[in-house]
C-alpha angles and dihedrals in degrees: 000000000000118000118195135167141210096001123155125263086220099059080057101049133063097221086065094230140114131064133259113319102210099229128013111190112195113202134218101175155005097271087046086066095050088052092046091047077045092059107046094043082052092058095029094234121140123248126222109194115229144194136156085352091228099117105037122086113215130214131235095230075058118214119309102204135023133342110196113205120188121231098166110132133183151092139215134179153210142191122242126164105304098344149040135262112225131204114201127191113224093242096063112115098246105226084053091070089044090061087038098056094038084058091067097046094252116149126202104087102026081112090052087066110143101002089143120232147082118285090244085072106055106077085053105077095010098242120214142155136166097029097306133095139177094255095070085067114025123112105174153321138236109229141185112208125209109195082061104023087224128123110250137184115221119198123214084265098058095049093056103219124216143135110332083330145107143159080266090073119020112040106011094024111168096012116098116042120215117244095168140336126221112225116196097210135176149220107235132059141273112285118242143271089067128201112297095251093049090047099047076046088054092042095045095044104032101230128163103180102101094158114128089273101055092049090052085053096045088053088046096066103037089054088042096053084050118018108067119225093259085210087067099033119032103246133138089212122248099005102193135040126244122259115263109198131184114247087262093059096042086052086059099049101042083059090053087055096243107139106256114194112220108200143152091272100049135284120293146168130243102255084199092052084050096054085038089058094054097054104257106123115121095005122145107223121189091320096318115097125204113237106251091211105036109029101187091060099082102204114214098231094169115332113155100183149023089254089057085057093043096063104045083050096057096046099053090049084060104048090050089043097046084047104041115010094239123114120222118229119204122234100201113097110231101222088221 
């Protein structure tokens, strides 16, 4: 276990803003989170749960109380009819077990390649692009919980998966913090017809390798020719969610001519087409841009505070609302 004091939020999030956080506990092991959650109950300080960084908005007054970072690392596996069964432990960095699990031909996240974060994070909010997330493999997870300051296991049932959404973060947010998470995964690949962007990819460049692999490198460069590296540009990835309509709604606007995405999970509405139509792309609001190529990804030029981001926030959740009647959520988590 790593104890650390008075170190700035920025320096642990990707989008480089927010103030000192009075303690950051990293944790090793199990037994490491029952002494952090000790800590912080001793001293009666809260606790926000953090990985990568990439999905969490700091303040300027910064955190008074513990950050909880996950270091766990591992894997372990077992044979199931035609796939393996992983164990991953939280503090894995995601994209890893995407190229892991591509290595040995299984097929259920090669879609989720670079999507960056730790594994503990991805149940959370149930990540998912290009027609895959995490729920359509996930088994369970290995939990401490803090209310009762017990080891659980949660079953893809008890974490209540939905659209960027699970139990993690909605009712029981900042509760249960991830040790490991169980993937069910397969030998095969994913079934056509793929995801729009991947197929226009396929079409424009001719390809005919749609193991797990190629489709990991398919989703490698589409995300690289629009998502910036948010090492090398301040971002916390997509920052708001995409529109989910009713049928009627999606009858309206069909007949408006907006592109409505008719799926499994419901129809929605590409938040990023929305902030495009009114004009946004590219714009440099107070310090945040948004990405030219990938609207819904908002880029930290020089933003210096919460209020900067605030702002630019605001803004653009008016324009799309004055335009289109629909209100952007934001994705990100704010470690208040």
């Amino acid at each position: 276990m790593r104890f650390n004091e008075n170190i700035l939020i920025s320096s642990l999030t990707t989008m480089r803003l927010g103030g000192p956080a009075r303690f950051v506990i990293e944790v090793e092991t199990p037994q490491d989170v029952v002494d952090a959650y000790n800590f912080a109950r001793q001293y009666n300080l809260p606790t926000f749960i953090l990985g990568y960084g990439a999905n969490t908005i700091g303040h300027d007054e910064g955190y008074n109380g513990v950050i909880i970072i996950n270091r766990m690392r591992g894997i372990a596996e077992e044979p199931i009819d035609n796939g393996l069964r992983l164990r991953i432990m939280g503090g894995e960095y995601w994209d890893h077990i995407v190229e892991y699990a591509v290595s040995k031909g299984l097929t259920g996240i090669e879609a989720l390649s670079k999507i960056p974060g730790l594994v503990g994070a991805a149940p959370v909010q149930n990540i998912g692009a290009y027609g895959q997330d995490i729920s359509q493999t996930f088994i369970s997870a290995e939990v401490f919980d803090s209310a009762t300051t017990t080891f659980k296991v949660l079953s893809k049932d008890d974490l209540q998966f939905s659209y960027r959404s699970s139990l993690l973060n909605t009712t029981q947010k900042n509760r249960y913090f991830v040790i490991s998470i169980t993937l069910e995964l397969h030998f095969g690949q994913m079934p056509r017809p793929f995801y729009n962007s991947i197929e226009r990819y396929i079409s424009d460049h001719a390809l005919t390798d749609f193991t797990p692999a190629g489709i990991r490198a398919i989703v490698s460069a589409i995300r690289a020719d629009k998502l910036p590296d948010p090492l090398e540009k301040p971002s916390a990835g997509s920052f708001f969610k995409n529109i989910y309509i009713s049928d009627e709604q999606a009858e309206a606007a069909t007949d408006k001519g907006y592109p409505v995405h008719r799926g499994q999970d419901g129809n929605k509405i590409n938040a990023g087409w929305l902030i495009g139509e009114c004009g946004l792309s590219g714009k440099l609001l107070h310090g945040i841009r948004v990405n030219e190529k990938a609207n819904l990804v908002l880029i930290n030029e020089s933003a210096r505070s919460y209020q900067d981001l605030s702002q630019a926030r605001s803004e653009i959740v008016g324009a799309v609302y004055d335009k289109f009647g629909f209100w952007l959520e934001q994705e990100p988590v704010e470690l208040v």
